[in-house]
LOLO-689090 format. One record per residue (C-alpha): x, y, z; residue in one letter. Coordinates in Angstrom, 2 decimals. Layout:
REC         x         y         z   r
REC         X         Y         Z   a
...
This chain:
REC         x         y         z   r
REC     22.38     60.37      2.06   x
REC     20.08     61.65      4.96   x
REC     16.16     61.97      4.95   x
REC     15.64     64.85      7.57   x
REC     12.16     63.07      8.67   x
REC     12.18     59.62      7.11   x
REC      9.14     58.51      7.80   x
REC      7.82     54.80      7.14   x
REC      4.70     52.40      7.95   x
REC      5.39     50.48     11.01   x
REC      3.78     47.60     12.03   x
REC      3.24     47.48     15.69   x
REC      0.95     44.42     16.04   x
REC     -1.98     42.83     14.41   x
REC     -4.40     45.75     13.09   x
REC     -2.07     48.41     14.61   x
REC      0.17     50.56     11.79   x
REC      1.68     53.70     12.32   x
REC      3.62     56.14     10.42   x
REC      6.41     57.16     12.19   x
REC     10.15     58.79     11.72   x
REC     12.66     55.98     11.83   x
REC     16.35     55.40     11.28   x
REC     17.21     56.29      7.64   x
REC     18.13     53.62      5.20   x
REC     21.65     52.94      4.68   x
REC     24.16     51.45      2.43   x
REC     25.08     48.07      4.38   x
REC     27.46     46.33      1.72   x
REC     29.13     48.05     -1.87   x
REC     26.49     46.46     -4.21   x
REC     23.44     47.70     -2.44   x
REC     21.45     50.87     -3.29   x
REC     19.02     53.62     -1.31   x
REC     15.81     54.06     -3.34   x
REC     13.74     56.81     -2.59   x
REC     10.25     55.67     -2.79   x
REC      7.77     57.77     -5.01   x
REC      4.81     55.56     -5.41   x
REC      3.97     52.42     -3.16   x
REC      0.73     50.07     -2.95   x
REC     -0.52     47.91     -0.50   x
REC     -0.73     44.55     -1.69   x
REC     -3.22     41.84     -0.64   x
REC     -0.17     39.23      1.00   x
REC      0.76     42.76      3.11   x
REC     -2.73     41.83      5.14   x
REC     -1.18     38.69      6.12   x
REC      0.62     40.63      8.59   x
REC     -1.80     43.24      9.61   x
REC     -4.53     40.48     10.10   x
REC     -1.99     38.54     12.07   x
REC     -2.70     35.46     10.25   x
REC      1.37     35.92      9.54   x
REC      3.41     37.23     12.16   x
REC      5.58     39.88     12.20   x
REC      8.17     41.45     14.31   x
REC      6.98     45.34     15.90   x
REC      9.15     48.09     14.14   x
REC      8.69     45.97     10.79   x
REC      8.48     48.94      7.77   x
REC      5.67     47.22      5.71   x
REC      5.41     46.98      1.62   x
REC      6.85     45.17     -0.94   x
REC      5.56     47.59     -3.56   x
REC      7.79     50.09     -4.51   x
REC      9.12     52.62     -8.00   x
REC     11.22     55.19     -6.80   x
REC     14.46     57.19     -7.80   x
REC     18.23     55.93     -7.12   x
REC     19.43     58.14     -4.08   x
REC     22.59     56.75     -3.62   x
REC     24.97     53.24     -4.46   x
REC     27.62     51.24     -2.91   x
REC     31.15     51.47     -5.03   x
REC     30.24     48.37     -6.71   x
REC     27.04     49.05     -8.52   x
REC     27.76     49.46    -12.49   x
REC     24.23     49.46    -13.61   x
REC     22.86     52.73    -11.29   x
REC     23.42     55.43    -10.56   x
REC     21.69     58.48     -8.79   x
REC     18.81     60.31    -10.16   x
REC     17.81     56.96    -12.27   x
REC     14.14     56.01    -12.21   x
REC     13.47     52.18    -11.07   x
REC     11.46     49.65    -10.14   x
REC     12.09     47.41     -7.00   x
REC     10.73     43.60     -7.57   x
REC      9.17     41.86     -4.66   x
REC     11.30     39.29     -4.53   x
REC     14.98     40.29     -3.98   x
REC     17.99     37.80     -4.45   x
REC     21.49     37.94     -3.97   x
REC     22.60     38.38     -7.57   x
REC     24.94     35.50     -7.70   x
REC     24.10     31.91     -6.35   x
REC     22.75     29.42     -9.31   x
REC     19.01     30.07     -8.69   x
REC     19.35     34.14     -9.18   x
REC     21.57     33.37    -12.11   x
REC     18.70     31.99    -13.88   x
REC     16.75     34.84    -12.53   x
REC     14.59     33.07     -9.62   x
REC     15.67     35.02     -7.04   x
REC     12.61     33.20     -5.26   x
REC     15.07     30.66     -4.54   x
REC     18.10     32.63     -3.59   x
REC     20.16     30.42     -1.53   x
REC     21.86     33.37      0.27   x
REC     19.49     36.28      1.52   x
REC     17.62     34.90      4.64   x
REC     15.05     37.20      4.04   x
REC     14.10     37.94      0.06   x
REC     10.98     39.66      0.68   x
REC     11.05     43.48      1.67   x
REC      8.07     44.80      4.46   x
REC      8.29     41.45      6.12   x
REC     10.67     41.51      8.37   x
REC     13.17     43.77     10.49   x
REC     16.12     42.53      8.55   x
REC     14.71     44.29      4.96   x
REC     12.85     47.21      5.16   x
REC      9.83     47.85      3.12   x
REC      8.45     50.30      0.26   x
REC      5.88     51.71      2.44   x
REC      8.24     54.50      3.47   x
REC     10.62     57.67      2.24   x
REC     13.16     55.00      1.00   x
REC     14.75     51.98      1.10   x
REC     17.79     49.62      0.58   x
REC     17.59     47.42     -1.74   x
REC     20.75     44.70     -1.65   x
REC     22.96     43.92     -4.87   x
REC     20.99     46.66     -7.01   x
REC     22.76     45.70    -10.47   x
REC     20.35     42.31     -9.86   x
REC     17.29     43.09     -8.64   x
REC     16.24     46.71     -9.65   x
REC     15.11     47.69    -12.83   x
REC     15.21     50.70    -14.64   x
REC     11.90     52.40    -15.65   x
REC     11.33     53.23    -19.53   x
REC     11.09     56.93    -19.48   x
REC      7.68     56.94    -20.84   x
REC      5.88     54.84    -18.94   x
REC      4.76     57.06    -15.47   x
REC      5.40     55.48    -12.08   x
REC      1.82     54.23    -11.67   x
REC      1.83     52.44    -15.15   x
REC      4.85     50.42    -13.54   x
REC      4.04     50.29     -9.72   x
REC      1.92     46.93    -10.20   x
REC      5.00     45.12    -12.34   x
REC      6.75     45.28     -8.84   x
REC      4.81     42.60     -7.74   x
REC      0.93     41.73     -8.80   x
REC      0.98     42.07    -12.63   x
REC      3.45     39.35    -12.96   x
REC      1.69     37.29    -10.68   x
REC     -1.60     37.43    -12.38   x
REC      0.76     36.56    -15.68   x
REC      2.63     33.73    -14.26   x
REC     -0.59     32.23    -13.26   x
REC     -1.85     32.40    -16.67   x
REC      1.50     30.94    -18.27   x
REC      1.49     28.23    -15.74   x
REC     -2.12     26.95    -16.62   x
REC     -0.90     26.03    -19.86   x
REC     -3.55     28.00    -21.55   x
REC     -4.16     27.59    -25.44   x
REC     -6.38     29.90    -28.21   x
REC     -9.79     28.41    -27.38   x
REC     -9.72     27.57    -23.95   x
REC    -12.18     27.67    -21.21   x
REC    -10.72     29.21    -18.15   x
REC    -12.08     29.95    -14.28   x
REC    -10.20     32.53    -12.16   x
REC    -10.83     31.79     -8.57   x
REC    -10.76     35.33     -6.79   x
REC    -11.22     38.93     -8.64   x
REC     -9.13     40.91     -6.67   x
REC     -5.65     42.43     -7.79   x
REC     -3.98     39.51     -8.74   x
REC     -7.42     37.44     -9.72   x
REC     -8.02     40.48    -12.50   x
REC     -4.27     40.76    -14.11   x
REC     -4.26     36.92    -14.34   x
REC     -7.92     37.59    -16.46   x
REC     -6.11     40.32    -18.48   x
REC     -3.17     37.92    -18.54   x
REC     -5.39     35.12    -19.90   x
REC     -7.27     36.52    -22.63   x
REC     -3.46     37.41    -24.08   x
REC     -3.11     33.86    -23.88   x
REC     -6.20     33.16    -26.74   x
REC     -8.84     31.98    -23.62   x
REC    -12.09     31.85    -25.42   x
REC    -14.26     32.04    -22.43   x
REC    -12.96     33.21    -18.75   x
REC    -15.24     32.88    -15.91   x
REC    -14.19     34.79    -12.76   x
REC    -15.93     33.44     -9.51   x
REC    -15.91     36.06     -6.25   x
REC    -18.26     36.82     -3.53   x
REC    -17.84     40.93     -3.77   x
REC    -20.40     42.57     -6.66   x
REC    -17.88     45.26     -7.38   x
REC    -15.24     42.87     -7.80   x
REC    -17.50     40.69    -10.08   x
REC    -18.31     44.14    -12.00   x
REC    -14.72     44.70    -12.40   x
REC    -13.81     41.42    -13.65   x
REC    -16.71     42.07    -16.07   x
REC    -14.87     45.31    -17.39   x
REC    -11.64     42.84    -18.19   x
REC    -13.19     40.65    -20.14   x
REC    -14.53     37.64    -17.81   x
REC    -18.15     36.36    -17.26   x
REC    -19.11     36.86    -13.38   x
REC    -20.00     33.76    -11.23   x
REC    -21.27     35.62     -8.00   x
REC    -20.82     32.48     -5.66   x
REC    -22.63     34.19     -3.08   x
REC    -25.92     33.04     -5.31   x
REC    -24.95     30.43     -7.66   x
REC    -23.14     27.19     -7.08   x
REC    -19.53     27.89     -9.73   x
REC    -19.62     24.33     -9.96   x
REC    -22.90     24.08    -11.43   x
REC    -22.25     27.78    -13.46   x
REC    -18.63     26.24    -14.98   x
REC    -20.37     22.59    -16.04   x
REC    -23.28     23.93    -17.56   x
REC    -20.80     26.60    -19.56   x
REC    -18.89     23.55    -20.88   x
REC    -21.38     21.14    -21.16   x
REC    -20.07     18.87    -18.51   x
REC    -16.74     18.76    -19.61   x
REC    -14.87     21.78    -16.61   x
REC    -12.70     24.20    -17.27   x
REC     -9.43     23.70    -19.38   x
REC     -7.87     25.79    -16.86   x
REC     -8.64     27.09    -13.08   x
REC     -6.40     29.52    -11.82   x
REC     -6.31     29.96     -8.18   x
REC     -6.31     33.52     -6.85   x
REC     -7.46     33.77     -3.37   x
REC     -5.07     31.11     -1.18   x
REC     -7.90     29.48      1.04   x
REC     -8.52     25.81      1.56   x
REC    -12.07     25.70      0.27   x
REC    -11.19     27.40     -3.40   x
REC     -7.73     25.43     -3.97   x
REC    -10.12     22.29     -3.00   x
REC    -12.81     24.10     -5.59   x
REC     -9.99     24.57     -8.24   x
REC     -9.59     20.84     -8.36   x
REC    -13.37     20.59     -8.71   x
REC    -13.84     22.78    -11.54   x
REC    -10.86     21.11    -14.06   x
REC    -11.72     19.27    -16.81   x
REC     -9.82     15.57    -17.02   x
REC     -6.36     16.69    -18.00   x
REC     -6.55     20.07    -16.91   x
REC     -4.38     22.33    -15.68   x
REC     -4.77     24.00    -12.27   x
REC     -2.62     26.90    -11.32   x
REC     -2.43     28.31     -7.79   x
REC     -0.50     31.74     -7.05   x
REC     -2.85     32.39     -3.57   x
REC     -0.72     32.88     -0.47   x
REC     -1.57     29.74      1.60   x
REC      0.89     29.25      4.63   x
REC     -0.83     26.05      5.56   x
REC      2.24     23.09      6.07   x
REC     -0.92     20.38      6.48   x
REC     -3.19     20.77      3.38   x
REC     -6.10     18.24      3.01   x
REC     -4.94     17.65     -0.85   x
REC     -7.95     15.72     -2.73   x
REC     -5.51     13.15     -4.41   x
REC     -8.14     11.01     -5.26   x
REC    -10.04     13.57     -7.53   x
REC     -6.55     15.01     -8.83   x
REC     -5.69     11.26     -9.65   x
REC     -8.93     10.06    -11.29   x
REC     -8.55     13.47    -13.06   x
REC     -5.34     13.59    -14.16   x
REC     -4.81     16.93    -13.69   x
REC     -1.27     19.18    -13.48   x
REC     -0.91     21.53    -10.41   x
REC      1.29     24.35    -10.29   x
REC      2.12     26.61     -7.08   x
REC      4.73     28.75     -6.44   x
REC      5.52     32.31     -5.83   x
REC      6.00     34.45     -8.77   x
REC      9.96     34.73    -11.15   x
REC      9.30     38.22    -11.40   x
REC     12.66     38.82    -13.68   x
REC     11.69     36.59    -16.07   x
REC      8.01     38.44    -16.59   x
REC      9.53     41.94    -17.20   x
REC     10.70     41.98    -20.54   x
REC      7.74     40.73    -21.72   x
REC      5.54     42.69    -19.13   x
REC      7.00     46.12    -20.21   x
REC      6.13     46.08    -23.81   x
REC      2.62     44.61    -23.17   x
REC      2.28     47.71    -20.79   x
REC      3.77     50.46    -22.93   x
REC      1.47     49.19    -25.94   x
REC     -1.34     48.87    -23.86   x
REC     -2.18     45.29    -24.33   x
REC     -1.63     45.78    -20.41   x
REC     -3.31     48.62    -18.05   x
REC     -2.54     48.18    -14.72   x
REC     -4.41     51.58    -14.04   x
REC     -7.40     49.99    -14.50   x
REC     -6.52     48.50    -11.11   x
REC     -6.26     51.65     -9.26   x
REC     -9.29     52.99     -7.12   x
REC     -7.25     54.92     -4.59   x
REC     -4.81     57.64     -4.24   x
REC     -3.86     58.71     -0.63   x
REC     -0.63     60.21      1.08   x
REC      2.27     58.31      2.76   x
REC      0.30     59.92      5.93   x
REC     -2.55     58.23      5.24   x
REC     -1.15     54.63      5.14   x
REC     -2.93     53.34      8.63   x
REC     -6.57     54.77      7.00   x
REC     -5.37     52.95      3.42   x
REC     -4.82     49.64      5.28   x
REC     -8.12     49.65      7.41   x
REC    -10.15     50.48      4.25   x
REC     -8.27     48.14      1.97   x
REC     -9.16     45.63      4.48   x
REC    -12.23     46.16      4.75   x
REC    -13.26     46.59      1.29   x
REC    -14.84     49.74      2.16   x
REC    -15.68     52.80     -0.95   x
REC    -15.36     49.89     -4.04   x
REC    -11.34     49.67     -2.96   x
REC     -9.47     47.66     -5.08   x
REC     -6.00     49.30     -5.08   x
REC     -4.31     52.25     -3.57   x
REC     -1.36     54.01     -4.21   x
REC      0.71     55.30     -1.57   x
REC      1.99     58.97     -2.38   x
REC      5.47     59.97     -0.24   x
């Protein structure tokens, strides 16, 4: 296979992307595969690296977003073959060691680098195409009548936003505070009100996000104005939330997550915090009694339950989509995704 011009997003350094032609894709072992990208989105973890707050190596091709078409397969891929429609996880494993066999490939114990866009070693979705190592594992074939951008956000933020709400433990009835209304802060509202959450209180700084989280079902706490920890006490008459999910991956609002629980409550974080020395309030947690779960998201394990919410339309990732703009336009789509600019929430990347 051979893209004449295959052209990509290339990080260069902190705040500087470019589109540019670079070497095409190809097959490095006989259980890989070459997607070619058809729809990509810029996700909020990808402005780790263009902030800087994350480094990155120049000539990284950025995304981790990614539904495309099967271009082309090593000898050893059963499940594929060229022409099929798929969808390429954010987390990639190797298939085979004892954490990918139970479908974690989070904890892979043989791909150094399980993360596409991040890296030279894996190239990202941002781009004409891709490899993607031992396909039969990692991709996943779309339904053929759910459209690309009804499964774009199942690559990566839709089963965050779930996982959050499965990890909080939530029950019919509960009170529940979602810490962030962006991307991942609004599927984890969808995800909760599947869940039977009674009441769901989304605290943000950004009116339109706050308006958005209103259109999926939550009650705005616009922090920029109101103290949430007053807001979520008065709402439960003292008591805190059953559950806090924590969307944004800052030190104040994990600290503020921990606040807002009830005694015996469940806090679950799924913000990207790269901090090794975290001031953890164990005194609070302890007096509290309170379960914490982190972790990065088992994307496998959400799909089969993630498609048919989607293709019934329990689930509308749409609603998530603010942008459309052309592979070309990718350094414009990062600097107003940024930046917040025009009511952005998400864009899809056209090739």
């Amino acid at each position: 296979m051979a893209f004449r011009r295959m052209r990509a997003l290339v990080f260069h350094a902190p705040h500087d992307v470019r589109v540019e032609t670079v070497k095409d894709p190809e097959l490095r072992d006989p259980n890989g595969a070459i997607v070619r990208i058809t729809r990509s989105s810029i996700c909020g973890s990808d402005l780790h690296l263009y902030h800087g707050s994350v480094p990155a190596m120049p000539g990284t091709v950025m995304g981790h977003e990614g539904v495309g078409v099967v271009e082309d397969v090593g000898k050893d891929v059963r499940r594929f073959r060229k022409g099929q429609r798929v969808l390429v996880p954010a987390v990639l494993g190797c298939g085979e060691c004892e954490p990918c066999r139970r479908h974690y490939p989070v904890g892979c114990l043989v791909l150094p680098v399980k993360i596409p866009g991040i890296s030279l070693e894996l190239g990202g979705a941002q781009a004409e195409a891709m490899y993607v190592p031992a396909a039969d594992a990692n991709l996943r074939e779309i339904p053929p009548e759910l459209g690309d951008e009804q499964v774009l956000f199942l690559t990566d933020i839709l089963p965050t936003g779930y996982t959050a709400a499965r990890n909080a433990g939530i029950a019919p009835g509960d009170t529940v505070v979602v810490l962030g209304s962006g991307p991942v802060g609004l599927c984890a509202i969808e995800a909760a009100g599947l869940f039977g959450a009674a009441r769901i209180f989304a605290v943000d700084l950004v009116p339109e996000r706050l308006e958005k989280a209103r259109e999926f079902g939550a009650e705005p706490i616009d922090a920029r104005v109101q103290d949430p920890r007053t807001a979520v006490l008065e709402a439960t008459e003292g008591r805190g939330a059953d559950a806090v999910i924590e969307a944004v991956g800052s030190r104040d609002t994990f600290r503020l997550a921990i606040e807002l629980a009830r005694v015996g409550g469940v806090v679950s974080a799924v913000g990207v915090l790269f901090e090794e020395a975290f001031p953890f309030p164990m005194g609070t947690a302890l007096l509290k009694d309170l379960t914490f779960r982190v972790g990065l998201v088992d994307i496998p394990s959400s799909l089969p339950r993630l498609f048919p919410l989607v293709r019934s339309r329990r689930l509308d990732p749409t609603r998530l989509l603010t942008h459309r703009m052309s592979l070309d336009e990718a350094p414009e789509a990062y600097r107003l995704f940024a930046e917040r600019r025009d009511g952005c929430l998400k864009i899809v990347l056209q090739g």
